[in-house]
Residue frames as a rotation matrix with the C-alpha (Angstrom) as fourth column:
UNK 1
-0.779 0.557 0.287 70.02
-0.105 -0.567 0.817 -6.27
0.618 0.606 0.500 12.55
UNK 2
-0.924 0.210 0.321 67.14
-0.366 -0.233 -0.901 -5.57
-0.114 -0.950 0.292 14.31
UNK 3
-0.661 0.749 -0.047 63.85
0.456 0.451 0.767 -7.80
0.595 0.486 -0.640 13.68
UNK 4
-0.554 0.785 0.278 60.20
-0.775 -0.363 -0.518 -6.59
-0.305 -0.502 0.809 14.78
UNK 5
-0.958 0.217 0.190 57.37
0.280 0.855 0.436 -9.45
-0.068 0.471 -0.880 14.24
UNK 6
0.014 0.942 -0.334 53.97
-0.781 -0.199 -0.592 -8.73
-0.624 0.269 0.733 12.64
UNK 7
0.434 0.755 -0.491 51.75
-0.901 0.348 -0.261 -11.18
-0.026 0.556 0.831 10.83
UNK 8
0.710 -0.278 0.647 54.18
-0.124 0.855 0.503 -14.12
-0.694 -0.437 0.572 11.97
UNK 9
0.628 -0.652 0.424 56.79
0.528 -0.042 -0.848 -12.91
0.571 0.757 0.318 9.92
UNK 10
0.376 -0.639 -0.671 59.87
0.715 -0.261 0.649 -11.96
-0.590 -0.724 0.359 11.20
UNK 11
0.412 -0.473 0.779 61.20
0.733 -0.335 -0.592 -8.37
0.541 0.815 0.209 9.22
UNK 12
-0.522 -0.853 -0.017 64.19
0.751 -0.449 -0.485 -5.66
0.406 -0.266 0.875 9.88
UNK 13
0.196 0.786 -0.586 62.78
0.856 -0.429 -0.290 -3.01
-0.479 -0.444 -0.757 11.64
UNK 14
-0.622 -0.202 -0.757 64.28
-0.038 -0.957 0.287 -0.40
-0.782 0.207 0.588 9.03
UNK 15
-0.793 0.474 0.382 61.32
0.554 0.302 0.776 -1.74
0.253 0.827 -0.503 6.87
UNK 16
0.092 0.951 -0.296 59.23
0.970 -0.018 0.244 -0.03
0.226 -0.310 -0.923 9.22
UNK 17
0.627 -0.040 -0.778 60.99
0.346 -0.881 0.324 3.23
-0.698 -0.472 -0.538 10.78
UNK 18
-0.437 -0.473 0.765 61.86
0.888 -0.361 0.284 5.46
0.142 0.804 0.578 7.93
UNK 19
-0.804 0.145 -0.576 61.48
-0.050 -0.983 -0.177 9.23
-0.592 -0.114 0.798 7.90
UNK 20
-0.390 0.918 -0.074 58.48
-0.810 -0.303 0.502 9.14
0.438 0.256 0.862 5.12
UNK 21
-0.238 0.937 -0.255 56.65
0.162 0.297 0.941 6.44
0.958 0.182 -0.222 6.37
UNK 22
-0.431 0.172 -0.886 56.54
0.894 0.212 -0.394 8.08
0.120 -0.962 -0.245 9.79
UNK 23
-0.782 0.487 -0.389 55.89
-0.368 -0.864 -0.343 11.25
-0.503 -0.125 0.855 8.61
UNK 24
-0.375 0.792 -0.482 53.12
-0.857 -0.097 0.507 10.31
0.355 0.603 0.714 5.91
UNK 25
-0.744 0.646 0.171 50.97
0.389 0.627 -0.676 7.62
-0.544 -0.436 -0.717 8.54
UNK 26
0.006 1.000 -0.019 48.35
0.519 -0.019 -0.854 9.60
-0.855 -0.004 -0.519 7.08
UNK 27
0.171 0.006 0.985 49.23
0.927 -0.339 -0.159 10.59
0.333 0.941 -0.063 3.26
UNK 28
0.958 0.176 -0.225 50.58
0.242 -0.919 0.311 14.03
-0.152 -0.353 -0.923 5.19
UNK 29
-0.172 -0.934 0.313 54.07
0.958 -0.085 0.273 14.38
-0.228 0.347 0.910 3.76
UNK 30
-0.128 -0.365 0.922 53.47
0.761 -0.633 -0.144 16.90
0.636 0.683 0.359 1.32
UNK 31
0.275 0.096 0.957 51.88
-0.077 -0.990 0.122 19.02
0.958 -0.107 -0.265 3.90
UNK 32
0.818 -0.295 -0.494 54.48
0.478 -0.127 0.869 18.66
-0.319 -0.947 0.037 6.40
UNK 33
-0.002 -0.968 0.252 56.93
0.988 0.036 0.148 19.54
-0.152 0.249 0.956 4.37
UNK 34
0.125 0.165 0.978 54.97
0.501 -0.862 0.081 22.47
0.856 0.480 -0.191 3.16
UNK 35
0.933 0.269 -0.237 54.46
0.310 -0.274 0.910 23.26
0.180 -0.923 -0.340 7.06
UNK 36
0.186 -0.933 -0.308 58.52
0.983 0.176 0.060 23.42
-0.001 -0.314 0.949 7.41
UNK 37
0.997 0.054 0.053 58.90
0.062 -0.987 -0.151 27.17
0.044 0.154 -0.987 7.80
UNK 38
0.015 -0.965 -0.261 62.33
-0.690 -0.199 0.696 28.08
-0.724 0.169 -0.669 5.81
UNK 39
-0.511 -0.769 0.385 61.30
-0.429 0.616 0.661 24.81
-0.745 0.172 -0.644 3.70
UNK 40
0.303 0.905 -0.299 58.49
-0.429 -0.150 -0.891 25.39
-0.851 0.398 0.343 1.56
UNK 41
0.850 0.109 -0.516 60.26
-0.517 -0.019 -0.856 25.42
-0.103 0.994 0.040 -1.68
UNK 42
-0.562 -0.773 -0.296 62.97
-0.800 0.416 0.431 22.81
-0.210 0.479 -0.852 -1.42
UNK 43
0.078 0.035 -0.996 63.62
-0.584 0.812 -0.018 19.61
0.808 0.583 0.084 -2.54
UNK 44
0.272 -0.219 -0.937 63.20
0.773 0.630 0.078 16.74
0.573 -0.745 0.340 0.29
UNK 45
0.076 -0.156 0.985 62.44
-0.662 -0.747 -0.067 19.83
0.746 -0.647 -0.160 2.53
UNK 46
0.890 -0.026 0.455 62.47
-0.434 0.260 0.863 17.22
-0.140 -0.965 0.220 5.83
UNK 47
0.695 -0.717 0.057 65.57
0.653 0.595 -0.469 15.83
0.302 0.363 0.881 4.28
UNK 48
-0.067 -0.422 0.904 66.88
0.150 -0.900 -0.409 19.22
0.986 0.108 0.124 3.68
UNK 49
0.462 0.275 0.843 66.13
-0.610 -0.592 0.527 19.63
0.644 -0.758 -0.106 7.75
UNK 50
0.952 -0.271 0.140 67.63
0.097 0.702 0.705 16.95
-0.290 -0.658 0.695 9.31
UNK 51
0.374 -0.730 0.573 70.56
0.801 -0.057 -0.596 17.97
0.468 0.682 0.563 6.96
UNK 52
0.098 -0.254 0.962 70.56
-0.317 -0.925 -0.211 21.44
0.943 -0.284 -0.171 8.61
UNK 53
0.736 0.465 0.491 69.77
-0.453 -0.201 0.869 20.23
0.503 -0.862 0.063 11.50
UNK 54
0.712 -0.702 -0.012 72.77
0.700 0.708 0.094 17.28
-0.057 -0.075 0.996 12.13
UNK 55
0.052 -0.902 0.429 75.28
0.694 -0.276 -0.665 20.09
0.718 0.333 0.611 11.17
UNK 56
0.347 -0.374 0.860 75.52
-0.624 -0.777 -0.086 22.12
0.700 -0.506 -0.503 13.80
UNK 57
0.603 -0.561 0.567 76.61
-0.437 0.363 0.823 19.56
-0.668 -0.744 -0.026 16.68
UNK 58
0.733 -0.519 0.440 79.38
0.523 0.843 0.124 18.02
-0.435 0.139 0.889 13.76
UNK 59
0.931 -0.232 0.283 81.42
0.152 -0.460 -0.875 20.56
0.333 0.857 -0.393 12.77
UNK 60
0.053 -0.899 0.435 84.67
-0.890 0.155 0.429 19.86
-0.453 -0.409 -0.792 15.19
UNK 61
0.390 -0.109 0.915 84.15
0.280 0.960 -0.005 16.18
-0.877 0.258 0.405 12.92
UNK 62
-0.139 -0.052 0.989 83.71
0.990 -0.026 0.138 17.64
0.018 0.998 0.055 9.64
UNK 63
-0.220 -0.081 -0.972 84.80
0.431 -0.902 -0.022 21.25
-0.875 -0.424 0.233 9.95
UNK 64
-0.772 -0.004 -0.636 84.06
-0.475 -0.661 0.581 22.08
-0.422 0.751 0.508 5.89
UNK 65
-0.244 0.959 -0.143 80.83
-0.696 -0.276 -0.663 22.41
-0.676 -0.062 0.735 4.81
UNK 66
0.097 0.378 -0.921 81.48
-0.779 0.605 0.166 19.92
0.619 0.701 0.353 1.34
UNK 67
-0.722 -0.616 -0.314 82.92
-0.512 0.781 -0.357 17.32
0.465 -0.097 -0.880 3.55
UNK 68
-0.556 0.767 0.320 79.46
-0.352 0.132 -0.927 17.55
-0.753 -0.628 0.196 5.89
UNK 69
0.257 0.959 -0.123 77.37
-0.807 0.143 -0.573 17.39
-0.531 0.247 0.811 2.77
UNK 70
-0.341 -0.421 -0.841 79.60
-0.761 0.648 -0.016 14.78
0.552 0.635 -0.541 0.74
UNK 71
-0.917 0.006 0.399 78.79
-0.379 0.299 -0.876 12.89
-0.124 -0.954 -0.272 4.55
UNK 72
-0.319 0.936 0.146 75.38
-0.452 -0.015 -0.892 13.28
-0.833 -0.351 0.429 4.55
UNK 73
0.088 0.216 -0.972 75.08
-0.992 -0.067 -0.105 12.55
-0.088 0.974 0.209 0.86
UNK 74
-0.630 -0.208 -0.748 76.98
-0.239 0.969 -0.068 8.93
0.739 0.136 -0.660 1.07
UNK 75
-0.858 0.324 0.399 74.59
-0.301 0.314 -0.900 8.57
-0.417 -0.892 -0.172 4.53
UNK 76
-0.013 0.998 0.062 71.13
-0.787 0.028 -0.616 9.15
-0.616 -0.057 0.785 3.16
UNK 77
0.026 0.242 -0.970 72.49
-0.915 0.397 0.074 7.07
0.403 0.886 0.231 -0.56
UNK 78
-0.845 0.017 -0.534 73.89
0.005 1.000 0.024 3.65
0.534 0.017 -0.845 1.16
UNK 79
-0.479 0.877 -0.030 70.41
-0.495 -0.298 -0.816 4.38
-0.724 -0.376 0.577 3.47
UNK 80
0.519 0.848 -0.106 68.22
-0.716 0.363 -0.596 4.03
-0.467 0.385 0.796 0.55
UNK 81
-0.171 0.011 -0.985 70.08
-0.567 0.817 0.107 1.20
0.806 0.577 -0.134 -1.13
UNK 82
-0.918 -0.335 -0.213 69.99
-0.218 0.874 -0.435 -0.73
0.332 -0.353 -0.875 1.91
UNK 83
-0.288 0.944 -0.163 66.05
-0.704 -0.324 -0.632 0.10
-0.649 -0.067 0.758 1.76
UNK 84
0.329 0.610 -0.721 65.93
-0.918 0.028 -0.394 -1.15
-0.220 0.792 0.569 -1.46
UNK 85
-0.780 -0.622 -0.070 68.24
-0.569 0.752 -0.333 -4.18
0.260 -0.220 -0.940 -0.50
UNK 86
-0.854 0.457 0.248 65.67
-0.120 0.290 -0.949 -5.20
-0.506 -0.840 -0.193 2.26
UNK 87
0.197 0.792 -0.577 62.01
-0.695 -0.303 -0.652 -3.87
-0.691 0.530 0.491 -0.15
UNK 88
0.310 0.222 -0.924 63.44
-0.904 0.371 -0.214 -6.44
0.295 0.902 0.316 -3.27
UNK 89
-0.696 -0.554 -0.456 64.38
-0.259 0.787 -0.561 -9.22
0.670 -0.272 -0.691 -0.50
UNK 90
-0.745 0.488 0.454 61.53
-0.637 -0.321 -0.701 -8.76
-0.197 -0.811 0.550 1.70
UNK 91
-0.806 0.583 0.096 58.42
0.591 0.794 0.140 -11.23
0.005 0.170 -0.986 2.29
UNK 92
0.144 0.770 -0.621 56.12
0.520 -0.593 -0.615 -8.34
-0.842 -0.235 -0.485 3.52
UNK 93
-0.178 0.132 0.975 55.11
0.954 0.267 0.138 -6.99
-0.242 0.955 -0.174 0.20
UNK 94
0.760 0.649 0.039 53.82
0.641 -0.758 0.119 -3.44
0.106 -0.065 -0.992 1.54
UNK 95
0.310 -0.706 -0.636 57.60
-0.392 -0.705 0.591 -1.96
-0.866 0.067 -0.495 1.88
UNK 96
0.560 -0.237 0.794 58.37
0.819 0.301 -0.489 -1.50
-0.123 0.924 0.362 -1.47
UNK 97
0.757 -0.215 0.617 61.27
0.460 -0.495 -0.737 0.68
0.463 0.842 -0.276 -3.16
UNK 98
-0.264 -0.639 -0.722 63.79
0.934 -0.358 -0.025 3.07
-0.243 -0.681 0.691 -1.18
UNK 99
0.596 0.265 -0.758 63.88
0.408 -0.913 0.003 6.59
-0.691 -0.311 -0.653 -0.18
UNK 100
0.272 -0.478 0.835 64.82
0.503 -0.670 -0.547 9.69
0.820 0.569 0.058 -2.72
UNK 101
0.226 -0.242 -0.944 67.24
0.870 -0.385 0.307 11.82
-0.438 -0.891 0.123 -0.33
UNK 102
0.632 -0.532 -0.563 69.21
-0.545 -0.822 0.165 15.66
-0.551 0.202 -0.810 -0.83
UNK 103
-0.530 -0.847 0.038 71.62
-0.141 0.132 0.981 13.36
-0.836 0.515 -0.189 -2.94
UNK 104
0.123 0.457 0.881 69.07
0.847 0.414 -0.333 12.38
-0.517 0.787 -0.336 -5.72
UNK 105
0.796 0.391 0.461 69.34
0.604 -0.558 -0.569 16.29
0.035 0.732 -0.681 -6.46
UNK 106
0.311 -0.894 0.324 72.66
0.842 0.102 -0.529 16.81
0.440 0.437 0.784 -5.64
UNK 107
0.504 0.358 -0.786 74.41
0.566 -0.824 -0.013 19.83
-0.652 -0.438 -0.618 -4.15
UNK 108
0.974 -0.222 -0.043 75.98
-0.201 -0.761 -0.617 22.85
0.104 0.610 -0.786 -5.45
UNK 109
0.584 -0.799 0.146 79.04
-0.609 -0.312 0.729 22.37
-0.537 -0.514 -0.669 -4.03
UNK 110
0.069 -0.259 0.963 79.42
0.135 0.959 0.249 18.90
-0.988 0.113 0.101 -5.74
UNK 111
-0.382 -0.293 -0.877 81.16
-0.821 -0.328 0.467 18.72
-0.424 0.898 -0.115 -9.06
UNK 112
-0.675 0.126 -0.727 79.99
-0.414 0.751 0.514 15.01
0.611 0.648 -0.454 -10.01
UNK 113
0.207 0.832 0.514 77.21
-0.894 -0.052 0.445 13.18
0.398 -0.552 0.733 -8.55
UNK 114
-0.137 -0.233 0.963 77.48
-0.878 0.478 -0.009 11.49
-0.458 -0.847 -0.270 -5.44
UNK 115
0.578 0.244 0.778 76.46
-0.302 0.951 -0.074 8.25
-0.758 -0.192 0.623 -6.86
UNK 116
0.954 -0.300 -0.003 78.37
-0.012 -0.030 -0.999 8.50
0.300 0.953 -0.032 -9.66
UNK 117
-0.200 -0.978 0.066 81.50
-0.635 0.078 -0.769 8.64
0.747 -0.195 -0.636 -7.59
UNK 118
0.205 0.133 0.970 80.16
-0.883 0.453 0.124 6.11
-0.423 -0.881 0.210 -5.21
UNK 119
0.871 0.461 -0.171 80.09
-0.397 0.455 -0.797 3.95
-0.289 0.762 0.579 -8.10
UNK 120
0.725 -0.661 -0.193 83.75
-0.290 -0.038 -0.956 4.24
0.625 0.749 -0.219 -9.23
UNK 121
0.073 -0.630 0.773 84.90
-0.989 -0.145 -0.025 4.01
0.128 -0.763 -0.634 -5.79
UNK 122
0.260 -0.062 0.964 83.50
-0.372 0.914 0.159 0.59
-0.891 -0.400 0.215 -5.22
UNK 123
0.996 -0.046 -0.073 84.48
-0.045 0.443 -0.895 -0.67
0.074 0.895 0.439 -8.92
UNK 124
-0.012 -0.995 0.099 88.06
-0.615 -0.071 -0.786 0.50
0.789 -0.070 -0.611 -7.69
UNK 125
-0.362 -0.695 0.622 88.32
-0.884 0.045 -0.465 -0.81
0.295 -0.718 -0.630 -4.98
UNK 126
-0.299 0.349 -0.888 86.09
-0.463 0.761 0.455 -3.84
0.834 0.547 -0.066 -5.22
UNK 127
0.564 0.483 -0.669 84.95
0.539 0.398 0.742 -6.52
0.625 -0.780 -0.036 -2.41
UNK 128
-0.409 -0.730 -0.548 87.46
0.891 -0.189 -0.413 -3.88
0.198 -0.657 0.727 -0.23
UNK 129
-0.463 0.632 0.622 85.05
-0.030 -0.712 0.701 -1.16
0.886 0.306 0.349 -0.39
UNK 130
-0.835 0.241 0.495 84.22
-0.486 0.098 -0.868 -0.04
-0.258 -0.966 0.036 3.53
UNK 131
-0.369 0.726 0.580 80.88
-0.813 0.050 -0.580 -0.64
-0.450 -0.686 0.572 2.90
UNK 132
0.731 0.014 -0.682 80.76
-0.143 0.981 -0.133 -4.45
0.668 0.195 0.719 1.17
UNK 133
-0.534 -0.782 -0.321 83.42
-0.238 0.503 -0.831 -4.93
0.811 -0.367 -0.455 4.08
UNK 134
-0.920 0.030 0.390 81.37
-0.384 0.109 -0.917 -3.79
-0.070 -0.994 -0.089 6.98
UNK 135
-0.898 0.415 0.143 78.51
0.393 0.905 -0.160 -5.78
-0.196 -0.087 -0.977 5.55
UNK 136
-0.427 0.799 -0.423 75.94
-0.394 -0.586 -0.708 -3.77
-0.814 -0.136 0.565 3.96
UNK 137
0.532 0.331 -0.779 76.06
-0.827 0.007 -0.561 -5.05
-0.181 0.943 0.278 1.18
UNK 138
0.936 -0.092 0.339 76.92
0.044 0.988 0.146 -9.05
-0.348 -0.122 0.929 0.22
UNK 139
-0.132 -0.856 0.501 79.22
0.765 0.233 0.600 -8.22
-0.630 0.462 0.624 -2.41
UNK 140
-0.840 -0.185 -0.510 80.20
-0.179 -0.794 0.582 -5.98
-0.512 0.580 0.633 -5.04
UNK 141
-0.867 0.446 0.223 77.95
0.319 0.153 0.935 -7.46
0.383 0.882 -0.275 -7.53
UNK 142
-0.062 0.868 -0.492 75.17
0.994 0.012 -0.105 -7.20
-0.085 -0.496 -0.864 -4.80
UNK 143
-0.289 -0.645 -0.707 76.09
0.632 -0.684 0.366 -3.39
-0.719 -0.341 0.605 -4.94
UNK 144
-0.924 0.369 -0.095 76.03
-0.164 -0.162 0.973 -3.29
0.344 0.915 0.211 -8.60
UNK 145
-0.491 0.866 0.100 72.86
0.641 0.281 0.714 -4.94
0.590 0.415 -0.693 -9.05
UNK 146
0.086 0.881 -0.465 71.16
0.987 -0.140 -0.082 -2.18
-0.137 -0.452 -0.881 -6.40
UNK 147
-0.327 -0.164 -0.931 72.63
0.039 -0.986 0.160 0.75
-0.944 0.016 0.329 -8.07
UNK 148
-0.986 0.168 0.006 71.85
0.000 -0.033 0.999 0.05
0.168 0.985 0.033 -11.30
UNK 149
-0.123 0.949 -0.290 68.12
0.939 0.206 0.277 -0.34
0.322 -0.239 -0.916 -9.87
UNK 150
-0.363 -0.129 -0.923 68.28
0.668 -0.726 -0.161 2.35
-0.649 -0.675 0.350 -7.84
UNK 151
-0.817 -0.559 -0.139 69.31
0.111 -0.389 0.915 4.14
-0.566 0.732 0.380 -11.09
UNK 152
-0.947 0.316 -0.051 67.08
0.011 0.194 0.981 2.92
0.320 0.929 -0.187 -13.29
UNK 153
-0.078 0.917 -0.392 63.56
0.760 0.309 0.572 2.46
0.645 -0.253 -0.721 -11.15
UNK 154
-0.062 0.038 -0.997 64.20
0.995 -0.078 -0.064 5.08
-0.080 -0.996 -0.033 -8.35
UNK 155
-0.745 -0.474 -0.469 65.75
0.236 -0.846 0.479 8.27
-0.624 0.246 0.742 -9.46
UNK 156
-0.955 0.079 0.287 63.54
0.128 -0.761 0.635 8.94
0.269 0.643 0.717 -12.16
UNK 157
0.083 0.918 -0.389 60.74
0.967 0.019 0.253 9.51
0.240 -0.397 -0.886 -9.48
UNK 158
-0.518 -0.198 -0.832 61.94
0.792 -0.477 -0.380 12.23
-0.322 -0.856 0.404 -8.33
UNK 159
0.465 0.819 0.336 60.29
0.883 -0.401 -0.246 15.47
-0.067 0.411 -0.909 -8.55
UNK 160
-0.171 -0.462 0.870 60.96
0.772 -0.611 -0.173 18.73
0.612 0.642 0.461 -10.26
């Protein structure tokens, strides 16, 4: 993991380099997003761009469009849990919570929500689950206990 050092604390540097808190240095989110021309009126319109944008150079990987967004979807969710991994483990008090991504609102294509089958996967498949193997995450329970947060403190931020 990568460390950066401010105030004689050592913290991850994904506490620091995140898409909103680089766009909004200056409380200017909303109106960059608004600025997105083609992206006025989504949801997580810079989300929704980096989404568009990543698919074109991956489509000899992930030649059908659900598989790209099912992709992107499991990319952006373990993303913000390991945000919120780092934000409820952290000494530096000023990163708090985790990012809402294009999965908080789901796509069309998707019949159940992504986290909702992220959920069942690791419950099936337990401390074997790629990503409690390749070490995002301590353990299942660790897992649990940041979806159910996630869930419960995160998600209903989102806007309409």
């Amino acid at each position: 993991m990568q460390l950066i050092f401010q105030s004689s604390l050592f913290e991850p540097l994904a506490t620091r380099i995140d898409l909103w808190i680089v766009v909004n240095a200056r409380g200017k989110c909303k109106k960059a997003e608004k600025a997105l021309p083609g992206y006025e009126n989504k949801k997580a319109a810079l989300n929704a761009r980096v989404f568009d944008l990543l698919r074109e150079p991956l489509p000899e990987y992930l030649p059908a469009d659900s598989d790209y967004a099912d992709a992107f979807d499991r990319f952006e969710y373990l993303t913000a849990l390991v945000h919120l991994d780092l934000a409820l483990s952290s000494q530096i008090k000023s990163f708090i919570g985790a990012p809402l991504g294009l999965f908080a609102w789901g796509h069309a294509i998707q019949n159940e929500p992504l986290i909702d089958r992220m959920s069942a996967e690791a419950k099936k498949q337990g401390e074997g689950w790629a990503p409690i193997r390749s070490g995002l995450f301590d353990s299942l329970s660790r897992f649990n206990e940041l979806d159910g947060h996630y869930r419960k403190e995160i998600l209903p931020l989102r806007w309409n």
